[in-house]
N, C-alpha and C positions, 0 to 999 in steps of 0.2 A: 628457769626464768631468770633473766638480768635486767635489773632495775638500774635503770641511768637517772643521774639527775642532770641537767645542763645549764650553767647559771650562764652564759652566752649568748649574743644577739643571735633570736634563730630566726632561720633561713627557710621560708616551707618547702620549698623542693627538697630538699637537704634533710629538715626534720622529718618529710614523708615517708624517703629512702629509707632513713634510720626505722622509725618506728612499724614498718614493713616487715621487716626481717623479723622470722620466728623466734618467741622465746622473749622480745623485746618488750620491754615499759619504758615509757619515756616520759619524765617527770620536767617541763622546759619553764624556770623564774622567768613571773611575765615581767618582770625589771629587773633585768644584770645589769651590773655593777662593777665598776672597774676595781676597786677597791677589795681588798676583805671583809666582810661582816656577818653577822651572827646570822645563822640559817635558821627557819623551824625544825627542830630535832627531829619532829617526826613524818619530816619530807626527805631528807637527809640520811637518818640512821640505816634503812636497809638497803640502800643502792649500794651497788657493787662496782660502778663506775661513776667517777665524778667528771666534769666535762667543765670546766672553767677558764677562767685567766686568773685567779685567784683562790685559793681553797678556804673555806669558810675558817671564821675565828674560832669556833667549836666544830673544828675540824677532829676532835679524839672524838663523836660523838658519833664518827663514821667506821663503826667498828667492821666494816663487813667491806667497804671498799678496795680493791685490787688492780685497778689501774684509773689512773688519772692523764686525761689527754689535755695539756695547755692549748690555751689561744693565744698564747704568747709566745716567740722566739724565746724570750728569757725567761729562764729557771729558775733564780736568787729566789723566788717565793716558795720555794720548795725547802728550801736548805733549812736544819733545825725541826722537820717534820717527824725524821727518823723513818721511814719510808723504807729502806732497805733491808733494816729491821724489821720492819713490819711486813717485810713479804708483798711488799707495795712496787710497779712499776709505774713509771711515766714517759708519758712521751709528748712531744713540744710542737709549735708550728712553724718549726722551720719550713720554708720554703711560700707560705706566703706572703710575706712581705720581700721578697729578692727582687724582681721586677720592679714595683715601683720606687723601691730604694738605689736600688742597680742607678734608675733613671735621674735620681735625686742628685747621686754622686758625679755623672755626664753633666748633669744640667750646672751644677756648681763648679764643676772645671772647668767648661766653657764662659760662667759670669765670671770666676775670678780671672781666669785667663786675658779677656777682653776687659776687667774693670767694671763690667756692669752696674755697678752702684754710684761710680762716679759720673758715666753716664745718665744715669738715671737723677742726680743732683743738677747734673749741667742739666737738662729738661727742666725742670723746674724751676731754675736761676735762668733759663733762655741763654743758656751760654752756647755759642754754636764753637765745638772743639774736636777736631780730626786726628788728634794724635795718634802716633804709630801703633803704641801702648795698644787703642780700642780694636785693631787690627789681628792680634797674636790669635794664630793658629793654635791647636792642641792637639795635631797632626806629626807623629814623629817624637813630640813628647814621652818620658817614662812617667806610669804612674804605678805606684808601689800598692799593694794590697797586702795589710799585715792582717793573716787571719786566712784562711781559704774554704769558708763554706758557703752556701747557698747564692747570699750577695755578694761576696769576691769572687765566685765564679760565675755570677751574669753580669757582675759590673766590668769582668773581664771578654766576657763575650763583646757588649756592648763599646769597651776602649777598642778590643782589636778592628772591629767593624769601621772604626773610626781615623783607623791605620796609627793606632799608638801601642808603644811598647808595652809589656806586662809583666811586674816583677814582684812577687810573690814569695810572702816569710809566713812559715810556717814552724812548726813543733816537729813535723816529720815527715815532712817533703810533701809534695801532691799527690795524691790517689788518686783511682776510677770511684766513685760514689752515687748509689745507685740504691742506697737502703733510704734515703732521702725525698721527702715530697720535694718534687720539682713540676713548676708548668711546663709542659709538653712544646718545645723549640728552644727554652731555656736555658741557661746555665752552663757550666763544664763537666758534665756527669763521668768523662773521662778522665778528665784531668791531661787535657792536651793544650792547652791554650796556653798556656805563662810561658814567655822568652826563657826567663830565668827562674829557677826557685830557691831559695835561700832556707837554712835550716837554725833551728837555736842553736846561740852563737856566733850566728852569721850577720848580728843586728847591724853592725856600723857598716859593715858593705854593701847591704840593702841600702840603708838609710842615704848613703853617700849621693847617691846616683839618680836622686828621682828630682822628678818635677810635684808630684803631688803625694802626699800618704793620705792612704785614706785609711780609716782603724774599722776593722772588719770583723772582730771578735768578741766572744761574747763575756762580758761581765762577770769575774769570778774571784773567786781569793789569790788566787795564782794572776790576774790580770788586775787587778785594781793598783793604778798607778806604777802600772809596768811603762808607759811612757814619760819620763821627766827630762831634766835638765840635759843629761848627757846624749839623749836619744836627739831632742829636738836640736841640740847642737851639732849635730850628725849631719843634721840636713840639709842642703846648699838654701844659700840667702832667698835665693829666687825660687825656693819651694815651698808649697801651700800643704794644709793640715786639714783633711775632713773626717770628723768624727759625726758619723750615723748610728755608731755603736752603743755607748753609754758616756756618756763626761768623765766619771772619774777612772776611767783608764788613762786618761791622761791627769796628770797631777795640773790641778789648776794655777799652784804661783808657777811652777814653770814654764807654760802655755803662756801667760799674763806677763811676764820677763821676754821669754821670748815674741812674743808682738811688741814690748814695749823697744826692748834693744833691735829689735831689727835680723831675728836669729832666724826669722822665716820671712815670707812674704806677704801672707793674710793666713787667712782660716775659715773653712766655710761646720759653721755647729747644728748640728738639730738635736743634740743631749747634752743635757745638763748641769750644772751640780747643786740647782735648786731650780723647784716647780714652784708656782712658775718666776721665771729670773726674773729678782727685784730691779724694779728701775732701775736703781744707785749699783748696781752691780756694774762694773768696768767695761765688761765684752759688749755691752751696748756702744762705748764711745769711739770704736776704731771703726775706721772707714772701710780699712781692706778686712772687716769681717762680716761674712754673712749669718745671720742667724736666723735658724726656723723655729720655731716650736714645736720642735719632735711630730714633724708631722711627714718625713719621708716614709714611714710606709706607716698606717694608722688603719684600725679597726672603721673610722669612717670612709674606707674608701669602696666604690660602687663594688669592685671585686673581693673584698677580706670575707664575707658571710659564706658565700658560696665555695671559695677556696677552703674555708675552715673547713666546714662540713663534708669535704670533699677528703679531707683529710682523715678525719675523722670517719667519715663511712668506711675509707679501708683500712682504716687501724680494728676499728669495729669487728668486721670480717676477719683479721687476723687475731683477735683477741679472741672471738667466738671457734676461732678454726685450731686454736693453739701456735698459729705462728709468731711468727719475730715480727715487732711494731716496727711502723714505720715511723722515723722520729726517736726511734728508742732513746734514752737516755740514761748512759751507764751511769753504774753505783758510783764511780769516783767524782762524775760530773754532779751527780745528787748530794754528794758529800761538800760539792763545794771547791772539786780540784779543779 
């Protein structure tokens, strides 16, 4: 018998799947919670699979636990668990949020491209204004993808469709990738699509060359504030900055220098380096910046329940079957590398 708990928005088709399968209990919090917080211990203690976006604060109280499948792309909430030690596996949700992220990062090359915000001023001020500027294609443009999983390789499907370059930095060049939740037309599961690919070490030659960077990877000790001063100087004037990723991969006074001196062009943000960003905070007053509120791919969107679940039903199935997860998440990535 495996006892799951699921602190997750469920999904009933989803939930029905799961709690179908022989052998199955399914224990589902009728209020998840973004957040960590204290579980009842004695809903919690004997399940053997935890299923969350966050592992409870009296998470040592899950002595019997053995894998943990995230509803979130990012891991940082795992790091400090000791999980590896513990004969613990995890696995993540990559793969649903790519698609509407993918689209987030299109849709902001295209506004910053054309000015859309200024646009959108002169509307409101009745200014009638034709500049060349509101004109600019992003047809033949380069746009750099630092990073190449799920979202850099549909945001790369999606730029080539659009007849633009793709040039891609990575740790160890591009693979076929195929142990990964992907929606089915998706993505680059080959790893065919990128003009160029660029390997560490290769940062200032990437950098030289694009029209857009967009940060594509995930948040870790080895990535926090791996983009500063020297990187965004790299960049030609008439090049734009989208982070979908996390904020502090980018060191924030560098970013804040460079929009002030003019070391890029704008910058389109949907992560942060405070929730939620105080008024008086700076990134609000430039014009060439667009700001979301981390909502390029979000648990509220019509698809994220059913994708989750979907994920999960076949991780499920391979946990029950002894196979390799999908999502896996190696010990070094758990560690923090």
């Amino acid at each position: 018998m495996h006892r799951i708990f699921a602190d997750v928005p469920v999904h009933a088709p989803g939930l029905a799947a799961v709690a179908a399968l022989p052998g199955i209990v399914v224990d589902a919090c009728e209020q998840p919670e973004e957040r960590s917080r204290e579980l009842p211990r004695e809903r919690i203690q004997d399940a053997d699979v935890l299923f969350c976006t966050y592992p409870p604060s009296n998470f040592d109280a899950m002595k019997k636990v053995r894998w943990i499948q995230l509803a979130s792309a990012g891991y940082s909430q795992l790091f400090g668990l000791e999980l590896v030690a513990r004969g613990i596996v995890a696995s993540n949700a990559r793969g649903c949020f790519d698609v509407p992220i993918a689209e987030w990062n299109l849709a902001m090359m295209v506004n910053l491209a054309r000015d859309l915000r200024r646009m959108i001023r002169n509307q409101e001020g009745a200014v009638w204004d034709r500049r060349a500027g509101f004109q600019t294609e992003i047809r033949g443009m380069t746009v750099g993808i630092w990073g190449y999983g799920g979202i850099g390789r549909e945001t790369a499907r999606l730029a080539r469709a659009l007849g633009m370059r793709v040039h891609v930095l990575t740790r160890g060049g591009v693979k076929p990738r195929h142990d990964v939740y992907c929606v089915p037309g998706t993505g680059d599961p080959d790893g065919i699509l990128p003009h160029r690919t660029f390997r560490s070490g290769e940062e200032m030659d990437f950098l030289r060359e694009l029209d857009f960077l967009i940060v594509a990877m995930p948040l870790t000790r080895a990535t926090e504030g791996l983009i500063g001063e020297r990187e965004l100087r790299a960049l030609p004037p008439a090049a734009y900055v989208l982070n979908p990723a996390r904020g502090p991969i980018i060191r924030q006074t560098a970013l804040l220098r460079a929009l002030d001196e003019g070391w890029i062009a704008g910058a389109a943000l949907d992560t942060h380096y405070a929730y939620p960003l105080p008024p008086e905070h700076p990134l609000w007053r430039y014009p060439n910046v667009i700001l979301t509120p981390h909502i390029s791919g979000s648990s509220l969107s019509q698809h994220f329940a059913g994708r989750l679940w979907d994920i999960f039903a076949v991780n499920l199935r391979r946990f029950l079957g002894g196979e390799r997860l999908t999502n896996l998440l190696t010990p070094e990535q758990l560690a923090g590398g």
